[in-house]
C-alpha positions as CSV (number, residue, x, y, z in Angstrom):
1,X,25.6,14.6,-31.2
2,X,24.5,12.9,-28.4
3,X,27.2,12.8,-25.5
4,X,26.3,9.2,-24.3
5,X,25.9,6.2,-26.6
6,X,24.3,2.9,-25.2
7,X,23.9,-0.4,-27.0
8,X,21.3,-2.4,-26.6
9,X,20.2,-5.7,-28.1
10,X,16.9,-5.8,-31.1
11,X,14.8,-6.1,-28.1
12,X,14.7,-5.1,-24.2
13,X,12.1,-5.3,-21.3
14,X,10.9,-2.1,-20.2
15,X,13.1,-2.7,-17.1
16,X,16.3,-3.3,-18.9
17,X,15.9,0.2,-20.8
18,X,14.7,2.0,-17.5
19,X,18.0,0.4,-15.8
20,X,20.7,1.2,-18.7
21,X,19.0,4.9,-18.9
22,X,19.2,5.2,-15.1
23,X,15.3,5.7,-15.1
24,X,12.2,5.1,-12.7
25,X,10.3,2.2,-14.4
26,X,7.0,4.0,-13.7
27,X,8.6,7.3,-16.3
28,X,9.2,5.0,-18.8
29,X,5.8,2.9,-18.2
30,X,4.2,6.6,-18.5
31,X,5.8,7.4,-21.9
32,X,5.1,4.4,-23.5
33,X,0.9,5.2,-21.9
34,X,1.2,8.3,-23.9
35,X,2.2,6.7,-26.9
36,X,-0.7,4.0,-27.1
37,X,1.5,0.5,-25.5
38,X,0.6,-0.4,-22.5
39,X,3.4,-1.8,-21.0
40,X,4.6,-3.9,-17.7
41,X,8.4,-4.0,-16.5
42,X,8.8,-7.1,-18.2
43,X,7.6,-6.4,-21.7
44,X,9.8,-6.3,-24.8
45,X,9.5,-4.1,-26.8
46,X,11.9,-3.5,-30.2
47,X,14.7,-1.0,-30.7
48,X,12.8,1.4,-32.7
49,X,10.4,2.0,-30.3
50,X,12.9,2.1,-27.2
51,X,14.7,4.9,-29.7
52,X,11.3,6.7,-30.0
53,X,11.2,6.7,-26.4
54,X,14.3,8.1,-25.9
55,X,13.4,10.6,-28.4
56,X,10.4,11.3,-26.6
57,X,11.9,11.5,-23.5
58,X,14.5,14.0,-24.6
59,X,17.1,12.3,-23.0
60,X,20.8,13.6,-24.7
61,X,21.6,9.8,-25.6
62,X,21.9,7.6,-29.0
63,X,20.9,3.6,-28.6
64,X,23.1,1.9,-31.2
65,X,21.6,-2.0,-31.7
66,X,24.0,-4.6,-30.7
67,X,25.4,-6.6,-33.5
68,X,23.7,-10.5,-32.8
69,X,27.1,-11.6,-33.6
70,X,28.8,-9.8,-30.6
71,X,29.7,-10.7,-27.2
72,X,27.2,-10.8,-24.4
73,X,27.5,-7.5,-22.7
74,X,29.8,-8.0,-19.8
75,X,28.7,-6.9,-16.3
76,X,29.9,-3.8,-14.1
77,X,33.9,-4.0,-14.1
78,X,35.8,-2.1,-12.1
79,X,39.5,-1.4,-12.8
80,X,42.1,-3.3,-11.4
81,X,45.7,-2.9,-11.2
82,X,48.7,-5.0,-11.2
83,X,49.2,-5.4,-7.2
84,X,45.0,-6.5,-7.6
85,X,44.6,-9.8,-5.0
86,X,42.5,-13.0,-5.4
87,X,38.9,-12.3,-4.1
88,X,36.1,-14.5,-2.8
89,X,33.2,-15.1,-5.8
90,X,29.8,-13.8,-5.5
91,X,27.0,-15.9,-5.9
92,X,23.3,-15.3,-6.5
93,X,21.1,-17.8,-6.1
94,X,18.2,-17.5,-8.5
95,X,15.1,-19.2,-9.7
96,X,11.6,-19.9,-9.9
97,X,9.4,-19.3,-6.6
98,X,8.9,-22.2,-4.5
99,X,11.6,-24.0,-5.9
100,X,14.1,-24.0,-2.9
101,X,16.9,-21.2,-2.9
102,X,16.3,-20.2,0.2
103,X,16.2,-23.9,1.3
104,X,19.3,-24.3,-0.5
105,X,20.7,-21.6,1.4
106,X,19.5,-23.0,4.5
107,X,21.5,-26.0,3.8
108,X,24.8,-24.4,2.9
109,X,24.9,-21.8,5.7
110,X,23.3,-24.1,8.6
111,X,20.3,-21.9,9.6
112,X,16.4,-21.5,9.5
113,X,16.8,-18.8,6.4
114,X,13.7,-19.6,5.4
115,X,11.9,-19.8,9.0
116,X,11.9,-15.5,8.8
117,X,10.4,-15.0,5.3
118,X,6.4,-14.4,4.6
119,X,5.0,-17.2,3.1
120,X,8.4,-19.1,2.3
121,X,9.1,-15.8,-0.6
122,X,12.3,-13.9,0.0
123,X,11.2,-10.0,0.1
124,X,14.2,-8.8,-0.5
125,X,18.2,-9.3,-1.5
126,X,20.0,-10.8,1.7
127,X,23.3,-11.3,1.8
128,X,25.8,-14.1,3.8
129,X,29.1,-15.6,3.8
130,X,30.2,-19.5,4.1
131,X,33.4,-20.7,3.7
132,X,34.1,-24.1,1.7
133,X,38.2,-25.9,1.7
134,X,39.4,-22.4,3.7
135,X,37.6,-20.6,1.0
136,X,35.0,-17.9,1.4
137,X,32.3,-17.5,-0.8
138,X,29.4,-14.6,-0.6
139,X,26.2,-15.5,-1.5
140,X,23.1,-13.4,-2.4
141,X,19.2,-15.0,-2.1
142,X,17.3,-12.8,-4.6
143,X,13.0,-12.8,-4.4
144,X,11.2,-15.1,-6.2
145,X,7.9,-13.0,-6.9
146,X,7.5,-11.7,-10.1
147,X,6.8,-7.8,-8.1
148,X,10.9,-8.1,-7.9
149,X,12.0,-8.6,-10.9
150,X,13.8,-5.4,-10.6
151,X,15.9,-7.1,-7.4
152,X,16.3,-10.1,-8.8
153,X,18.3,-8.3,-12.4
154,X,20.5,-6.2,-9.9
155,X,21.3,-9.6,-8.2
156,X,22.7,-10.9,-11.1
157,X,24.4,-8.1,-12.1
158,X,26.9,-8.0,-8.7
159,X,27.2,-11.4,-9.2
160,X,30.3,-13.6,-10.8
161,X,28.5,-16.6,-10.7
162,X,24.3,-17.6,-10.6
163,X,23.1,-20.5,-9.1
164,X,19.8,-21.0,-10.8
165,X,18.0,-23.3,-8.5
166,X,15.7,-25.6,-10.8
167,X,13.1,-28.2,-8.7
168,X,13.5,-31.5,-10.0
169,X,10.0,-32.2,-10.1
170,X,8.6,-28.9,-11.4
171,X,11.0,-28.3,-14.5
172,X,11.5,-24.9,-16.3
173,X,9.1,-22.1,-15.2
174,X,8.5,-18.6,-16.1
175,X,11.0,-17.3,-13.7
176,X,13.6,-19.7,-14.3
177,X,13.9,-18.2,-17.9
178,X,13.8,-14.7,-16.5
179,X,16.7,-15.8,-13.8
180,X,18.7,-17.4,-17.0
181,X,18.0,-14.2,-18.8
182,X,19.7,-12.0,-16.2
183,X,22.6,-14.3,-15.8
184,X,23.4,-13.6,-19.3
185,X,22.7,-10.4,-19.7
186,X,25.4,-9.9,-16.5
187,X,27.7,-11.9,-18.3
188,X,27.7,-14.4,-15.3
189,X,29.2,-17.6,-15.6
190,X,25.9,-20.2,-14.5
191,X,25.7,-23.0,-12.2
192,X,22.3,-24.8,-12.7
193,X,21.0,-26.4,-8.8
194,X,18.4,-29.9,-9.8
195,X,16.6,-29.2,-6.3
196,X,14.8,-31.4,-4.2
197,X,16.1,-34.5,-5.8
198,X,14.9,-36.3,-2.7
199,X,11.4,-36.3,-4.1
200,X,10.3,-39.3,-5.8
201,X,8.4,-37.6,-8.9
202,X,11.9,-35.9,-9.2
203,X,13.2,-35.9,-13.2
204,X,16.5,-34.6,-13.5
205,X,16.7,-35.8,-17.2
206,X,13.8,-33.6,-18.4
207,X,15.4,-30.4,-16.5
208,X,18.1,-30.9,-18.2
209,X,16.7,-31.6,-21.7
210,X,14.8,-28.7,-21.1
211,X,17.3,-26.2,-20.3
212,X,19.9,-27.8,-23.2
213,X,16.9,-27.8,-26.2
214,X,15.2,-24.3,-24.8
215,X,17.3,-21.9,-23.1
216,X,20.9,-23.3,-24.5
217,X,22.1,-24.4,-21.6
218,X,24.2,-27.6,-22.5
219,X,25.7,-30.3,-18.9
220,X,29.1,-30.8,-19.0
221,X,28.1,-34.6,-19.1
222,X,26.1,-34.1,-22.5
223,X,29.8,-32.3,-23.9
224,X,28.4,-29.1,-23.1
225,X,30.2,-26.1,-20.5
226,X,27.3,-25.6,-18.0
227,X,28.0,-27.3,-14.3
228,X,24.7,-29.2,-13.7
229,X,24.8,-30.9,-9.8
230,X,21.5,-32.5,-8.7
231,X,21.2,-31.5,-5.2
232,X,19.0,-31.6,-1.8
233,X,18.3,-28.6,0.7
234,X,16.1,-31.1,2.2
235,X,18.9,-34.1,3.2
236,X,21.9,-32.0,2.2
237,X,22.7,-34.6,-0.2
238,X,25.3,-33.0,-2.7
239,X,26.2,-29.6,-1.2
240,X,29.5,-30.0,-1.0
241,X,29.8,-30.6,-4.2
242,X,27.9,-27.3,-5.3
243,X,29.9,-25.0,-3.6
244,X,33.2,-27.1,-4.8
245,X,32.2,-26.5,-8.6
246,X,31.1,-22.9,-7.7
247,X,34.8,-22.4,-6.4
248,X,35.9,-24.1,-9.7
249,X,33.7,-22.0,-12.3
250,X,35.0,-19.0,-10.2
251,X,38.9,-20.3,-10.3
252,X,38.4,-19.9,-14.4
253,X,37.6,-16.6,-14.4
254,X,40.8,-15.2,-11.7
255,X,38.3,-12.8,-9.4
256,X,40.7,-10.3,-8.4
257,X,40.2,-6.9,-6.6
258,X,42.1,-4.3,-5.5
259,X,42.7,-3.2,-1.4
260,X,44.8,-0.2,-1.3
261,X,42.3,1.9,-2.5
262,X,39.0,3.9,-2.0
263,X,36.2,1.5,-1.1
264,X,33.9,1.2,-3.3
265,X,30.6,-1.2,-3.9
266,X,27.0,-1.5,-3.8
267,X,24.1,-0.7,-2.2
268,X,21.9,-4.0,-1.4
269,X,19.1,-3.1,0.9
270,X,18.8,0.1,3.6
271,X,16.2,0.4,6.3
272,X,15.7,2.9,9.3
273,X,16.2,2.1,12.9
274,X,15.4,3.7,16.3
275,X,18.2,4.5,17.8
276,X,20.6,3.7,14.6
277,X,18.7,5.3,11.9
278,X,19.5,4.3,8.4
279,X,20.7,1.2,8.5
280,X,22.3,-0.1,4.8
281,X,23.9,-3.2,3.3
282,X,26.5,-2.9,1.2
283,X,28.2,-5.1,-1.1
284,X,32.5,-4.1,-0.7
285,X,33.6,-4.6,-4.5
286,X,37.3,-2.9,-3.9
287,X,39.1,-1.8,-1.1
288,X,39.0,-2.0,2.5
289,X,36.4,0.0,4.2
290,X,36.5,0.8,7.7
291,X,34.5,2.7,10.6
292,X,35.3,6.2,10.4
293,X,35.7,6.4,6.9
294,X,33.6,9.2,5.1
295,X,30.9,7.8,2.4
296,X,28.8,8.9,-0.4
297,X,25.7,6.6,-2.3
298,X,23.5,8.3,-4.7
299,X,21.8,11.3,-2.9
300,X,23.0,9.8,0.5
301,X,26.3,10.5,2.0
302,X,27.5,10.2,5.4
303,X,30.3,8.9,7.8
304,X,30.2,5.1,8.6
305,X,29.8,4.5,12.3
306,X,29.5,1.1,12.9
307,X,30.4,-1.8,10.9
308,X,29.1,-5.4,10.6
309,X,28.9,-8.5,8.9
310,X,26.4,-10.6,7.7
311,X,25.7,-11.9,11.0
312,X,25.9,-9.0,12.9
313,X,29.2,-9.1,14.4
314,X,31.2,-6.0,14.6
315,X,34.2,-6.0,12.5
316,X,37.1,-3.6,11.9
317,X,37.2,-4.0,8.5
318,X,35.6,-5.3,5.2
319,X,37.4,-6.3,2.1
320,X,36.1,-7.0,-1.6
321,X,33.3,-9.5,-1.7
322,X,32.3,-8.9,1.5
323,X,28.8,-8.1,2.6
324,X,28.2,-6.0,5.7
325,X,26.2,-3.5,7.1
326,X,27.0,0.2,8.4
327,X,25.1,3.1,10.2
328,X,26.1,6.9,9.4
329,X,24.1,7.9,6.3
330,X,22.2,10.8,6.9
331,X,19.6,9.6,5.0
332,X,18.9,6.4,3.4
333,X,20.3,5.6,-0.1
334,X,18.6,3.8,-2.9
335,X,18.6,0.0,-3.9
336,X,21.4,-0.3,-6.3
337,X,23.8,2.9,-5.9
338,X,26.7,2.7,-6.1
339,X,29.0,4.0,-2.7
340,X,32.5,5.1,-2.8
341,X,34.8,6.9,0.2
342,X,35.9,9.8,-0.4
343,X,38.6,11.9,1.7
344,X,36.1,14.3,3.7
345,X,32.3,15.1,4.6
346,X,32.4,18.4,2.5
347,X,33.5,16.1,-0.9
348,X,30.7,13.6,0.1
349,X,27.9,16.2,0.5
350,X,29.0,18.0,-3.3
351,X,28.9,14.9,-4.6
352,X,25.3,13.6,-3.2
353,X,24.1,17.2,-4.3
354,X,25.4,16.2,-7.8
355,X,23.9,12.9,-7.6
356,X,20.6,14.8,-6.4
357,X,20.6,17.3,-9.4
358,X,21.2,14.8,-11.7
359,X,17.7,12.5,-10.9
360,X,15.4,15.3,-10.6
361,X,16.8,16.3,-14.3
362,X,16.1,13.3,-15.3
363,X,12.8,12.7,-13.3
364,X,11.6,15.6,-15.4
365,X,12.5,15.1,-18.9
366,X,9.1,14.1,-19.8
367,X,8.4,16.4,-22.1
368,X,4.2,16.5,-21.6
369,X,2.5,19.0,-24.5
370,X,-0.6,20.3,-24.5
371,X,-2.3,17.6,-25.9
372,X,-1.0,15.5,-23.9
373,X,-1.8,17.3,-20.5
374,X,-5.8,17.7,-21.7
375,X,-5.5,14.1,-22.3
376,X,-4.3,13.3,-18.7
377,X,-6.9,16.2,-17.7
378,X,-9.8,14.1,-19.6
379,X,-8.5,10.7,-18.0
380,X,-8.4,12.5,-14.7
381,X,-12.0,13.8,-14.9
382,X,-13.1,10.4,-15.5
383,X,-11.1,8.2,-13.7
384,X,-11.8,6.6,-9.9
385,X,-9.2,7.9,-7.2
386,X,-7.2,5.5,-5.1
387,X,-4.8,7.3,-2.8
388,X,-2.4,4.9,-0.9
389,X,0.6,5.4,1.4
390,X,2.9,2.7,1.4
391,X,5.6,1.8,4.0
392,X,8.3,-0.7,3.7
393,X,10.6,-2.4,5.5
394,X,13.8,-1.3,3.2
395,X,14.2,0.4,0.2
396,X,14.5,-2.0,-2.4
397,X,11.4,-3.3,-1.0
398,X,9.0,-0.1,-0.9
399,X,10.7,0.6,-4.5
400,X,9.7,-2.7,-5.8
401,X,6.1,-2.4,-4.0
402,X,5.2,1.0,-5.5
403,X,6.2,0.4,-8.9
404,X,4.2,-2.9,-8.9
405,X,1.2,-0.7,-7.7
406,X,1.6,1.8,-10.4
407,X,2.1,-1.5,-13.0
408,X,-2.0,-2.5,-11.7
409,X,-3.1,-2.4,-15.2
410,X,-6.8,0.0,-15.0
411,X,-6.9,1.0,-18.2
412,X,-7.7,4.4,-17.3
413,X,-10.5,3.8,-15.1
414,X,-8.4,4.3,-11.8
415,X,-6.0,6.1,-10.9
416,X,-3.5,5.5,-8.7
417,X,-1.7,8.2,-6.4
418,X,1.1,7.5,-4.2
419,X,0.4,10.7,-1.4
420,X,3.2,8.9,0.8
421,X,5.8,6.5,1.2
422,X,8.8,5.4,3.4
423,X,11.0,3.4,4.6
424,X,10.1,2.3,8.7
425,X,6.7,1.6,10.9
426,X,3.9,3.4,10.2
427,X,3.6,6.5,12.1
428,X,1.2,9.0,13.3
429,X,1.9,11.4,11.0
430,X,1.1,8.5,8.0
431,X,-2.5,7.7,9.9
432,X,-3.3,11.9,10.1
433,X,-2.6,11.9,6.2
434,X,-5.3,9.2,5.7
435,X,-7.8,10.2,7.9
436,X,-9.8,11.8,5.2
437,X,-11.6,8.3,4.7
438,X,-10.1,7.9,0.9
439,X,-6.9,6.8,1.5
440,X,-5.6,3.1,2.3
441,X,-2.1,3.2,4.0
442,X,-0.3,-0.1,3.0
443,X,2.4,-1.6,6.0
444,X,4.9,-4.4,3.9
445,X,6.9,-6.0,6.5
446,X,6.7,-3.3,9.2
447,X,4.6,-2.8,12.5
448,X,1.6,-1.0,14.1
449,X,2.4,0.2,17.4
450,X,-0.4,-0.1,20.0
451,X,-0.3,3.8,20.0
452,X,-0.3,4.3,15.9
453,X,-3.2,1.9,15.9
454,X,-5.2,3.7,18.7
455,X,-5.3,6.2,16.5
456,X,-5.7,5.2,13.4
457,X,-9.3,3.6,14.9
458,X,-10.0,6.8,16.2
459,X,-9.3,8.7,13.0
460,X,-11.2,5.9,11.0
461,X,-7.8,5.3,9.1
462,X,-7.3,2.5,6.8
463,X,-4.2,0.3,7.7
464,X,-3.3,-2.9,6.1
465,X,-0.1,-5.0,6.6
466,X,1.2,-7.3,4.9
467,X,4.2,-9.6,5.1
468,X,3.9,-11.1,1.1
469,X,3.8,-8.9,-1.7
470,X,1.6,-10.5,-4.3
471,X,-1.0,-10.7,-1.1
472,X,-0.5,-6.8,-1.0
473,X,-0.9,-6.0,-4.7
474,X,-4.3,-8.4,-4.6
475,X,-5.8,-6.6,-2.3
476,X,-4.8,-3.3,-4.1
477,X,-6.5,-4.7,-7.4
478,X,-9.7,-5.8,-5.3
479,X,-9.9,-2.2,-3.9
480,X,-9.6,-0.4,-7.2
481,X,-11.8,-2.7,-9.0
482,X,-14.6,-1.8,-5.7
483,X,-13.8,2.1,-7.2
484,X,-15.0,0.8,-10.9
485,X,-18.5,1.8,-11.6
486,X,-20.8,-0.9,-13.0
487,X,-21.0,-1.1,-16.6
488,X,-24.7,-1.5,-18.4
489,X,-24.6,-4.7,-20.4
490,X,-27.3,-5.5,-23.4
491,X,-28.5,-8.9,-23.9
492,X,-30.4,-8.8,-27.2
493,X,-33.0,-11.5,-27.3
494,X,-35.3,-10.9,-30.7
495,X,-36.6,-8.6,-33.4
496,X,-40.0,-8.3,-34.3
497,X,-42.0,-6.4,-37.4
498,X,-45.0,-4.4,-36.2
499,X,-47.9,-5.8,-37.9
500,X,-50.4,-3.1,-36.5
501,X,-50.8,-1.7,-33.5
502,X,-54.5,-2.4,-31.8
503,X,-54.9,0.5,-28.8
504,X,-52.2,3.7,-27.9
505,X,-52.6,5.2,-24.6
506,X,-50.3,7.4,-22.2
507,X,-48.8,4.7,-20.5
508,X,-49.5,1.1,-22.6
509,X,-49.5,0.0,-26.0
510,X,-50.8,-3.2,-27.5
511,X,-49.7,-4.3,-30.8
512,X,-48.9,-7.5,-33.0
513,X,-46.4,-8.5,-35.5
514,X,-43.7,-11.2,-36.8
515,X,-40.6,-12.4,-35.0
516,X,-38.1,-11.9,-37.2
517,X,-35.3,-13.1,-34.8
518,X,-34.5,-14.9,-31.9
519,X,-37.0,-15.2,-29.5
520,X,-40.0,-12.8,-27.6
521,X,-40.4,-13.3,-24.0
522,X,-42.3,-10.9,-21.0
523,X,-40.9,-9.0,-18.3
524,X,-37.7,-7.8,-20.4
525,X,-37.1,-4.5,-22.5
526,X,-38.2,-3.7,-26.2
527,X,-37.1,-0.6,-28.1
528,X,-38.7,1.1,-30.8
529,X,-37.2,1.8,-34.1
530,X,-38.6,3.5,-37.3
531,X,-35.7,3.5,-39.8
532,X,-32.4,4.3,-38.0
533,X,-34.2,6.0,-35.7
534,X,-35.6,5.4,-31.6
535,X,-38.4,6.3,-31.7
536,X,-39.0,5.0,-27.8
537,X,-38.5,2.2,-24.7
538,X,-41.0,0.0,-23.5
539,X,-41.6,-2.7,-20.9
540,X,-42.6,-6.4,-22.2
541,X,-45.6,-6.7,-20.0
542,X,-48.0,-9.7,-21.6
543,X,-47.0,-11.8,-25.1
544,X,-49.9,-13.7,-26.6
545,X,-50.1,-16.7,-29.4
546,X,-53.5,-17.1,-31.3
547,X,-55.1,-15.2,-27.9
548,X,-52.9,-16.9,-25.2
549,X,-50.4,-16.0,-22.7
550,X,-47.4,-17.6,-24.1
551,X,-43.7,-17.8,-22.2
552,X,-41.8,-17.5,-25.9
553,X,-42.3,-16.5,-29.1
554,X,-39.7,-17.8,-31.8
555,X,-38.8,-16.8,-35.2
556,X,-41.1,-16.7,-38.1
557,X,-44.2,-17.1,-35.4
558,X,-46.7,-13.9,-35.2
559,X,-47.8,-13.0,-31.3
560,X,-49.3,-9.7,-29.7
561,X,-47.8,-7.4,-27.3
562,X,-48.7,-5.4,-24.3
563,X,-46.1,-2.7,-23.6
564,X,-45.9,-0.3,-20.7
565,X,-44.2,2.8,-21.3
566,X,-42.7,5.3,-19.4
567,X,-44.3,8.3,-21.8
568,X,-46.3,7.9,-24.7
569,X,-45.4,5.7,-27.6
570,X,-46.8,6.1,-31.2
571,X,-45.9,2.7,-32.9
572,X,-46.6,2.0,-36.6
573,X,-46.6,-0.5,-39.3
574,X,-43.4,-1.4,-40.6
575,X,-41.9,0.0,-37.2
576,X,-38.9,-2.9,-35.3
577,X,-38.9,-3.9,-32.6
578,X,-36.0,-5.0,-30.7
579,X,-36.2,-7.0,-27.2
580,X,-33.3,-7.1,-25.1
581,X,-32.3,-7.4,-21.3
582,X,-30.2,-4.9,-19.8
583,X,-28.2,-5.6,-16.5
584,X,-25.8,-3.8,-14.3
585,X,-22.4,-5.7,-14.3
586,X,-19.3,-5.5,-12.0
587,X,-15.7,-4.3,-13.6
588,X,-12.8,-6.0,-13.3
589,X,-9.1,-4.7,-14.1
């Protein structure tokens, strides 16, 4: 009997199952290889093969399928008690790229968010605080590239309430659904944003029939229950009154939280810092944490020395719903654990060894059999090597880069092999490990210092930064694809029947006969065939018509040939002959 039992719905993304089995994406990717799907993060696939998987995997858990009838599953709920106090709402704002959420942030908070991301693309989860009618409210900007669709479903799943930011005069897009999708699946009440309503092409109608005949969401002014308020980050033009029915939606549900006890939340980005190093934001769910205070996260534990706020302000404590950011963890912690306190150092460091234990077990419950590893062996022999070293600016980030590196689809033809990675600027120590000439060190949204890139000319080292992660992952695809050898493509052109054959010498034979097919041209291939069998390959040198040169030759004419060969060729009657091109063709993945 298996001691864990999850429920899952007829179908899940390959992200969903690696989240609710507490999985990398890439070991699940890797099984599902091995079983003939090839699968991205956000493919379905159906609950017998996600049982298969798990079977497969070896994992000591039973899926059970959720009953269609049944509740949405509700989102991570923490105990509260009786003496529990009201508690600010948190808010993701969600939604297609390019449709305005950081703009709407800009709006609601009064600052230039938008001025310090690449390309206009949030990179990763950021976190602030604005206060409406003596009312706080924490919001969360989650990416809009499709490389963090990871980020984005841990957005909505510390989230009460998603703003799902829809541009008036681009409609419902591919990551709209996806943004809807992981609102549900939280269980998070939704608040739909009609952006940029200032723009005269701007169709708030069709958003809304969209969303009401599509995706079920129904306005409150068509009798349904989901708050629709057409908005402008541009002019500010009905702000207010977003945050006001944010407050409302959030007044419904009674967000309460406990203070007198151990703090507890999540873990929302981490980075290192000279002079600070790892540097993590934290989402307080419960409690009161303070400085001094002794803290465990995944493999990470440590003792928090400095405490801040959104803003960067020092503070002497944070409550639930409150975002902040502390130094003190000895090492950094991953995207999405979950920290506690705990009374003492020695009760944070069993538990991280725990936590440690517990990930390399599952890290190596892929079973791979023999078959399997002379498979991988075979692949190996004949795949194209692209080592990479990737650094990042936090965690989530590097985490959602290197997953969407091993996602490059290459059919088998490349493979990919992460030799290093980390969180911080690229070092010396990252430019030595590529100076044997075949490996590409990738920079996302960190620095080359003068020094680093001193040497990394002298060593001949690779470097490439980037500030936008779908810029990053092309040039990854372009560089694999370079590793791809050319493939041989045949053009056939004709057939002909030898009629007879006039002179055979070492290096040329001339002979006559019928097109059968197609066409006969010069300067292209011909090869021989008696029966089923090749009997040889020839050059098309000269093709005569009644004694002439002639350019083509079509079907059902009669022509002569002179061939050049590279060795002798014994044609005879009867034999075919078939004329084709043959040209050397660049791959693509």
């Amino acid at each position: 009997m298996a001691e864990k039992v999850i429920t899952i719905a007829d179908s899940i993304t390959v992200g969903e199952l690696a989240e609710v089995l507490n999985l990398p994406v890439t070991t699940l990717v890797g099984e599902l290889f091995k079983n003939g799907i090839a699968a991205t993060i956000n493919q379905r696939i159906d609950f017998e093969t996600a049982t298969i998987i798990v079977e497969e995997l070896g994992l000591d858990v039973e899926l059970q399928k959720r009953d269609a009838s049944s509740a949405t599953p509700e989102r991570r709920v923490l105990n509260i008690s009786d003496k529990a106090v009201e508690r600010p709402p948190i808010v993701a704002v969600m939604g297609h790229v390019d449709h305005g959420k950081t703009s709407l942030l800009d709006a609601i908070m009064g600052q230039k968010v938008v001025d310090g991301e690449a390309g206009g693309i949030t990179q990763h989860i950021s976190a602030y605080k604005t206060i409406r009618a003596n009312r706080s409210i924490t919001l969360l900007d989650t990416p809009g590239h499709e490389a963090f669709a990871a980020l984005r479903q841990h957005g909505a799943a510390l989230t009460d309430v998603v703003i799902i930011v829809v541009a008036a005069d681009d409609g419902v897009k591919p990551q709209t659904v996806e943004a809807i999708r992981f609102a549900r699946s939280a269980n998070a009440k939704i608040v739909v944003a009609i952006n940029k309503m200032d723009k005269e092409t701007a169709n708030p109608q069709l958003v809304k029939t969209q969303l009401a005949s599509e995706h079920g969401l129904n306005p409150e002014e068509w009798g349904g229950d989901v708050v629709m308020v057409e908005v402008s980050a541009m002019t500010g033009a009905n702000i207010d009154k977003l945050l006001d029915m944010v407050l409302l939606v959030a007044d419904v549900e009674e967000l309460k939280a406990d203070v007198d006890v151990p703090a507890q939340g999540l873990v929302i980005e981490s980075h290192m810092e000279t002079g600070r190093g790892a540097v993590v934001g934290l989402l307080v769910e419960q409690g009161l944490l303070r400085p001094g205070m002794f803290m465990v996260a995944g493999t990470a534990f440590g003792k928090v020395r400095t405490l801040h706020d959104f803003a960067g302000k020092t503070i002497k404590e944070a409550g639930p719903s409150t975002p902040v950011t502390v130094s003190g963890f000895k090492e950094l912690p991953q995207f999405g654990d979950t920290f506690k306190i705990v009374k003492s150092e020695k009760e944070a460091r069993a538990i991280s060894v725990e936590s440690r234990i517990e990930r390399e077990r599952n890290a190596a419950s892929t079973n791979v059999t023999s078959g399997d590893l002379l498979k991988m062996m075979t692949q190996k022999n004949e795949a194209a090597d692209f080592n990479v070293i990737v650094k990042a600016d936090v965690q989530g980030s590097l985490t959602s880069v290197i997953d969407s590196l091993r996602l490059i689809e290459t059919g088998g033809q490349v493979a990919l092999h992460i030799v290093g990675s980390g969180v911080g600027n690229i070092t010396e120590n990252d430019v030595r490990l590529a100076a044997d000439g075949k490996t590409v060190i990738y920079g996302f949204n960190v620095d080359l210092s003068p020094a680093v890139k001193r040497l990394a000319t002298r060593e001949r080292a690779e470097v490439r930064l980037y500030r936008i992660i779908y810029e990053l992952l092309d040039d990854a695809k372009a560089s694999m694809e370079a590793l791809l050898a050319p493939e041989v493509v045949e053009t056939e052109l004709g057939r002909l029947k030898v009629k007879g054959v006039f002179r055979t010498l070492k290096d040329q034979v001339i002979a006559g006969g019928e097109v059968l097919s197609g066409k006969i041209v010069k300067d292209v291939r011909v090869r021989a065939k008696r029966g089923d069998e090749i009997i040889g390959e020839a050059d098309v040198t000269s093709v005569q018509r009644q004694q002439q040169e002639a350019k083509e030759v079509f079907e059902g004419e009669m022509c002569g040939l002179s061939l050049k060969t590279e060795r002798k060729l014994v044609l005879e009657e009867g034999d075919i002959l078939e004329f084709f091109t043959r040209e050397l063709v660049t791959r693509t993945l």
